[in-house]
N, C-alpha and C positions, 0 to 999 in steps of 0.2 A: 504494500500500500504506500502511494505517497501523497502524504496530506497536504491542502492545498488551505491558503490561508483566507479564501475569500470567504469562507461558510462553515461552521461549526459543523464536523463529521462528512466534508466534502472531501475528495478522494480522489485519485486516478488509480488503476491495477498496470505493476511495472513485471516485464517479466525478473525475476532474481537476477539473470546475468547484468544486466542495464543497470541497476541501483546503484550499484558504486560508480557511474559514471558522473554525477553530480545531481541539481537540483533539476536540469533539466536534460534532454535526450535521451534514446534509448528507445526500444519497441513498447508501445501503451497498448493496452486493449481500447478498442474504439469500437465503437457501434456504427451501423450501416445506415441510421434513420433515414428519411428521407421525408421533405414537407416541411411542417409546423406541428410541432403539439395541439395547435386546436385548429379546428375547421369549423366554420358556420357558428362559433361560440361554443364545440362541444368538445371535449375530451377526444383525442384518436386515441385508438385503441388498435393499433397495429405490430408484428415482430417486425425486428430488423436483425442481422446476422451482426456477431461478431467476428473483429479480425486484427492482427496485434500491426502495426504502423508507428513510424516515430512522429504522427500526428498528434498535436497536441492542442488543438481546437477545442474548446471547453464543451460547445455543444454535443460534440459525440466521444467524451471521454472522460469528462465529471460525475462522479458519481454520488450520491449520500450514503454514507452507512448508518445505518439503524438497527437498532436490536432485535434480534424474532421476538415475534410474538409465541412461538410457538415450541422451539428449540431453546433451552438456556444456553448462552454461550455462545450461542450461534448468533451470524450476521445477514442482512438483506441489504442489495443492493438496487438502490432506485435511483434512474436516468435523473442529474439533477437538472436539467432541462426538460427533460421528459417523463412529468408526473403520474406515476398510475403504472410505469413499465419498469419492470424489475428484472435483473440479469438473473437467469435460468438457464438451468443444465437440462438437457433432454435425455435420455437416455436413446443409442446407445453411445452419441458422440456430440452432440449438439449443443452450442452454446450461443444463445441469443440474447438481445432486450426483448422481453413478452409484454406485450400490451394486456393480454389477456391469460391469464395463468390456472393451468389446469391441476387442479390440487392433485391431482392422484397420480399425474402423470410427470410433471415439471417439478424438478429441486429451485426452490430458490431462498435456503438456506444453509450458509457456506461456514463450514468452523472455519478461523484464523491458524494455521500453524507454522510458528517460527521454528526450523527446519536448523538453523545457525545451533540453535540451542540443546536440539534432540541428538543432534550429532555428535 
């Protein structure tokens, strides 16, 4: 994770190689959105694929963390531009922002593991 100072629990996802390269550079995960968040005054509610780039555009690479509701310990990650869409794992290899999130089917509740430390 690397925290960003405009927003309390704003974020970008760096890969580990990249991190020690400084405050900025390096491959980020970024989202594929495409549009506006809203249309006609309403919520979109669409997926967008992700993909790792040394883009660093806030709109498709800011994210908020927030605590589950549901998992202790665990974290959720929502588009901070793009309200209502949370990065989800699909099974058996898929990783998107979901507009719309299928409980049974889509993880989108991710532990933290510092990896530096288990080693």
């Amino acid at each position: 994770l690397w925290w960003t100072p405009e927003v309390n629990n704003m974020c970008r996802l760096r890969t580990a190689e990249s991190a020690g390269q400084g405050q900025e550079g390096g491959l980020i995960l970024n989202f594929t959105m495409q549009g506006a968040p809203t249309e006609g005054g309403q919520m979109c509610k669409k997926d967008a694929g992700c993909v790792l780039r040394a883009n660093e555009d806030p709109r498709y690479s800011n994210i908020i963390a927030a605590a589950s509701p549901f998992s202790p310990g665990a974290f959720r990650f929502e588009g901070a531009f793009w309200p209502g869409h949370y990065l989800s794992f699909r099974s058996p290899g898929t990783l998107c922002m979901a507009g719309l999130v299928d409980e049974v089917k889509d993880i989108t509740d991710f532990y933290l593991v510092d990896y530096s430390a288990a080693y």
